[in-house]
N, C-alpha and C positions, 0 to 999 in steps of 0.2 A: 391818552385821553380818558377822563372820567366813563363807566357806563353809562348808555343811556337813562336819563330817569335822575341822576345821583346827582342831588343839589346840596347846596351849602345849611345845616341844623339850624343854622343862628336866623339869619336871613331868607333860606331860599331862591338863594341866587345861583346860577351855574358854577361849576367848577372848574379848572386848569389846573395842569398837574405844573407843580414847581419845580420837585424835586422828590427822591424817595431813598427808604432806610433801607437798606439791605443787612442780614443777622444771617450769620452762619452756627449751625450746631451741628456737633459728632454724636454719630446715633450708634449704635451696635445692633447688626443682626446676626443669627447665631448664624454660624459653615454648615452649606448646606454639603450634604449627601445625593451622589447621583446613582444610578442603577445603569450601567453603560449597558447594550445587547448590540452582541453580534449575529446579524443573523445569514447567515451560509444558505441559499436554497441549493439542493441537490438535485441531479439531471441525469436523464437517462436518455441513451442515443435509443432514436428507432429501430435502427438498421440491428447493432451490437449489443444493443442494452449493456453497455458499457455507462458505469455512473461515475459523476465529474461533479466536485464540490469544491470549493474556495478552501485552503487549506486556513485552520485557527488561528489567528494571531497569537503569538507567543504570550505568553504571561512571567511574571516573575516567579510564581509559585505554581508550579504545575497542576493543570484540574482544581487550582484554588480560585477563589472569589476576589481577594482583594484585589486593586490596581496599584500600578506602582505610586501614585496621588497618596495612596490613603496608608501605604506602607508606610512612606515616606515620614507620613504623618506622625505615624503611632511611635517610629525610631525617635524622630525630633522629641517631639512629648515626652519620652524617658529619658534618652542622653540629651536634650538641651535644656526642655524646661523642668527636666527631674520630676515628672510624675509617674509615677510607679503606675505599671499596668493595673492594677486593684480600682483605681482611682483613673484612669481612662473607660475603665469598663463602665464604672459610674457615670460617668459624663456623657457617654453613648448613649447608657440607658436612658438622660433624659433627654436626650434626639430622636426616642423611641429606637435606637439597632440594639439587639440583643447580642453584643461580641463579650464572652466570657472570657476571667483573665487568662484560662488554660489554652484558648483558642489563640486570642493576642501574643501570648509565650509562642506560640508553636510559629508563628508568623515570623516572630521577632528571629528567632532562630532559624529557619529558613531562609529569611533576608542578609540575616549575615553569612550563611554557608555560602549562600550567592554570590554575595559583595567580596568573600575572603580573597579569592583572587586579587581584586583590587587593592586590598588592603595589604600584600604581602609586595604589591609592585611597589607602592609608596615606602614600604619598610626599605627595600631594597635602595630607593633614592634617597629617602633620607641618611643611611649609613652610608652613602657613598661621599660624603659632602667633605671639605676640608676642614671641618668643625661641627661639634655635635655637644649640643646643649643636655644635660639630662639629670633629671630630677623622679622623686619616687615619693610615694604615700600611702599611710593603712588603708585596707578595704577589711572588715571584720566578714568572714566567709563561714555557715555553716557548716559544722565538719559532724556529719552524721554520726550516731552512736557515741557522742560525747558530751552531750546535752549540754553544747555552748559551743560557738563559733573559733575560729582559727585567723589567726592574723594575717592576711595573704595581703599582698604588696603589689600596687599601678605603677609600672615604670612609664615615664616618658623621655624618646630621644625625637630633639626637635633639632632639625635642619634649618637654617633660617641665614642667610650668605649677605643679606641686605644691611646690615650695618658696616660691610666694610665695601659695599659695593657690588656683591657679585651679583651676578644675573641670573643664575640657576634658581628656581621655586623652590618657594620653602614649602616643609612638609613635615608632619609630627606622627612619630610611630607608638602607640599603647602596645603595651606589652601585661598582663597580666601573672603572676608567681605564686607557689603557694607560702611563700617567705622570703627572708631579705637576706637572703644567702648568698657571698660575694659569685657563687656559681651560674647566677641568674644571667647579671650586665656581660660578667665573663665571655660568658655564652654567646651573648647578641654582639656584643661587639668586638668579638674574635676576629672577625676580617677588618675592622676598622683600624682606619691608620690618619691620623693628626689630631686635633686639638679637641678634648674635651674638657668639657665647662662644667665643671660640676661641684658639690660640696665633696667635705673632707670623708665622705664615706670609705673605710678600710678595704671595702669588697672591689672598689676600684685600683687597690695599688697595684695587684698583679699586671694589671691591664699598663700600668707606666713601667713597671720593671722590662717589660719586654723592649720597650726603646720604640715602639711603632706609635704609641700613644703620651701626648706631651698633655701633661696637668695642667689646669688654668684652675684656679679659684675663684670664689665670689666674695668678692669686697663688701656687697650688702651682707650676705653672715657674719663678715667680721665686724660689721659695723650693727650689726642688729645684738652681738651680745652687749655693747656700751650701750645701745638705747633700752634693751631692756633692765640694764642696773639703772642710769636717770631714771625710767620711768616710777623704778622697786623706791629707792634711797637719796633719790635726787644728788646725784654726786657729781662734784664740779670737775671729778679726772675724768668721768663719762662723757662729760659735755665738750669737755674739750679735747677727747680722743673723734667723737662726730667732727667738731669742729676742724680739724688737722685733715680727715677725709674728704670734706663736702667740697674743695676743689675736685678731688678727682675725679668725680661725676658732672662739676661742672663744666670741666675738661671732655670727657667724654662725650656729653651733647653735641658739645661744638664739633666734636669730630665723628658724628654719628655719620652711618652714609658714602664717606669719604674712601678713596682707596688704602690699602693697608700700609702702603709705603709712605701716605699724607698721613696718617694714624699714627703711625709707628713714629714719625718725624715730630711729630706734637708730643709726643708722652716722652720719648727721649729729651727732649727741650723743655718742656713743664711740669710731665708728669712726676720724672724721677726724682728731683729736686723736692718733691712735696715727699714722697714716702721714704727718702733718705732723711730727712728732718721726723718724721712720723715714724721709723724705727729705734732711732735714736733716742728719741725722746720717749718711749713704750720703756725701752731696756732702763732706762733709768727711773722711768716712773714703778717697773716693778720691785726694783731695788730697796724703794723706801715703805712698799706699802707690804700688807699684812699676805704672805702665802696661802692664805685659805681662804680668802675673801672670793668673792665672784667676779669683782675687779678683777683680781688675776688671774684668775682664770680663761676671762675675755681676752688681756693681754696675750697669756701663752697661746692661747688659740691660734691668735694675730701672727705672732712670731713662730710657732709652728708651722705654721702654713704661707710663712713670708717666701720664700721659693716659689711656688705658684702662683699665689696673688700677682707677682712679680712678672709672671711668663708674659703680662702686657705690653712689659717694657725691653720683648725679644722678638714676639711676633706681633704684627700691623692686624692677623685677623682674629685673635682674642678678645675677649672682652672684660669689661671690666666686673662685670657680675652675671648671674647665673637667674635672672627676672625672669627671661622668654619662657625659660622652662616652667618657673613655678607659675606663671600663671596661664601655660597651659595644662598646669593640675589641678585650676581653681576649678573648672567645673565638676570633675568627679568629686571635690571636697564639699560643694555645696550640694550634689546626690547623694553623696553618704548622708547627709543629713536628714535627707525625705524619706531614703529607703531602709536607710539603717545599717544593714548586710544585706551581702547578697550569698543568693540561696547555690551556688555550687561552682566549682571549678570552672565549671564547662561553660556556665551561665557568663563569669566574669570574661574569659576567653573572649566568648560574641561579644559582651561589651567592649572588649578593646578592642576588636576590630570595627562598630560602630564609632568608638571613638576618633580613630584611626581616620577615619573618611570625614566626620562632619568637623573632625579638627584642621587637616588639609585642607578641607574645602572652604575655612574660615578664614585661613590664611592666603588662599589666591582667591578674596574677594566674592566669594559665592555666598547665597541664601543656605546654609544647613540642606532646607528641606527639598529646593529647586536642586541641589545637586543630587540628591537620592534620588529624587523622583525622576530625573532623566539617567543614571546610572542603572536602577532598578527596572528601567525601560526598556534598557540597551544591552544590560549584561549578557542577558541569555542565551543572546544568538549570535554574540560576537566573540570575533576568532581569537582562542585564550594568546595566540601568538602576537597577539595586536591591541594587547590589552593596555598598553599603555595610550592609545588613543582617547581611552576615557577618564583618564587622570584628571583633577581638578583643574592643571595646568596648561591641558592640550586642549581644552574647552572654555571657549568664552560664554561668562553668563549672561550675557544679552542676547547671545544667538543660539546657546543652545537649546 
């Protein structure tokens, strides 16, 4: 009903509502900052003067101030939205909090010394998997006293069982190096035993000579050096070496998900047919073209590595390419970009292990920061014997 009083401009006549416009708008207010207080009264008995006080709630960082909320925060802000603590500290400042970036560093580090337990239980399960995707990228690291940084290397081994069906959680381990020394993967994946997925990296062969580790290749590498000559020279033997490929991705779709013995039954029926035709026709296509072109080199690459590529067409839970991994290395590729290098050994260290948890935790469905913030809640007083309780995958994110 119109207010009292509220007649018609034209006329003066009463009014009746007809009908009304309803408008919606997105507003932004900035995140507010809370000051939580605990307050403990202390008690003294008449009789004993015996004194009795509420013991502290735990914290994540001992006798420190922040809450596991706003750790949570600051980890997110550097490993996910890539902003360098320089550039958090600014943003505080104009919320009016004075957190400097030396103080924020000392947090950050702290939060992962915390967390590392967690992140060594996830390593542990992703290596145990029957397949282990992994891929690697520069990190440019100050190397003191040399007045320019050192090439130091991100591995990622990523557990991921759901393309052929399995049921175990996936989980992805960061490993930080100070180089790309086959001694590195060697190392980590000394107790491993089945299939990796990975490029033709040299530092991995020892790791297949042993017989515990079977080679899978990635078909998108091979097919990325023919797209990058079309892209160069536009050349009709590039297009039509993609072309000869691009079934057997569209093969793989179809059998994405499926058991490995449905997998395996498909690619032995469709797949092999296609890269028996697609070898064939490489070897003679190298034949007639120029030895030192970059064509052929994509060739010999192809054929180099045709043995591996191939291992799809022996086991149901290989895969056809080696994506999972690389694009769980896109977010440090897009940090390198904000922050440049990073400032030491130890530094990159925490970030793998920050990595380590908000990558897991991206992968069984969770918020980045909603899983830190109840990890960083929880860790500190629970039993290192039962630390698998707080895994990303023993925890539902709606109830925890």
């Amino acid at each position: 009903m119109p207010a009292e009083g509220c007649t018609c401009r034209a006329c003066g006549g009463a009014l009746r509502k007809v009908g009304e416009d309803v408008t919606e708008i997105l507003e932004y207010r900035p995140g507010r900052f809370e000051v939580v207080r605990h307050v403990r009264p202390a008690f003294s008995c008449r009789s004993c003067e015996a004194m009795t006080q509420a013991p502290m709630p735990s914290l994540p960082i001992e006798r420190g101030r922040p809450g596991p909320g706003l750790l949570a925060h600051v980890l997110v802000s550097k490993y996910c939205d890539n902003i360098p603590l320089y550039r958090q500290s600014e943003i505080y400042a104009r919320d009016g909090l004075d957190l400097p970036r030396g103080l924020l560093a000392g947090w950050v580090g702290r939060s992962a010394a915390l967390a590392e337990p967690m992140a060594a239980y996830i390593g542990r399960h992703a290596l145990a998997g029957p397949r282990v995707h992994a891929d690697d990228t520069p990190m440019p690291m100050l190397s003191p006293g040399r007045g320019r940084t050192q090439a130091a290397r991100f591995w990622a081994y990523l557990r991921d069982d759901r393309p052929f069906g399995g049921r175990d959680p996936p989980a992805v381990l960061y490993e930080l190096t100070p180089d790309r020394k086959g001694e590195h993967p060697q190392r980590c994946l000394r107790d491993f035993q089945g299939i990796l997925q990975a490029d033709a990296y040299a530092g991995f062969n020892a790791l297949y000579e042993t017989g515990r580790v079977v080679e899978a290749a990635c078909w998108t590498h091979a097919r990325r050096y023919f797209h990058d000559e079309l892209l160069a020279n536009g050349s009709p033997i590039a297009r039509e070496a993609i072309e000869r490929m691009q079934p057997l991705f569209a093969i793989e779709a179809e059998i994405h998900g499926q058991p490995p013995e449905a997998r395996l039954a498909a690619r032995q029926a469709r797949s092999a047919l296609v890269m028996a035709d697609l070898q064939a026709w490489l070897e003679a296509t190298l034949r007639r073209i120029s030895g030192k072109s970059d064509l052929a080199k994509a060739i010999r690459y192809t054929l180099a590595q045709w043995g591996a590529l191939t291992t799809v067409l022996r086991d149901g839970r290989a895969c056809l390419h080696n994506n999972a991994a690389e694009r769980r290395m896109r977010p440090l590729a897009l940090g390198r970009k904000n922050y440049l290098f990073g400032g030491s050994l130890e530094g990159g260290r925490r970030a793998a292990i920050i990595y380590t948890l908000v990558g897991t935790a991206e992968l069984n469905g969770w918020d980045p920061q909603a899983y830190l913030r109840v990890l960083l809640d929880r860790i500190a007083d629970h039993p290192i014997n039962r630390i698998g309780d707080l895994a990303p995958w023993n925890m539902r994110p709606d109830t925890a």
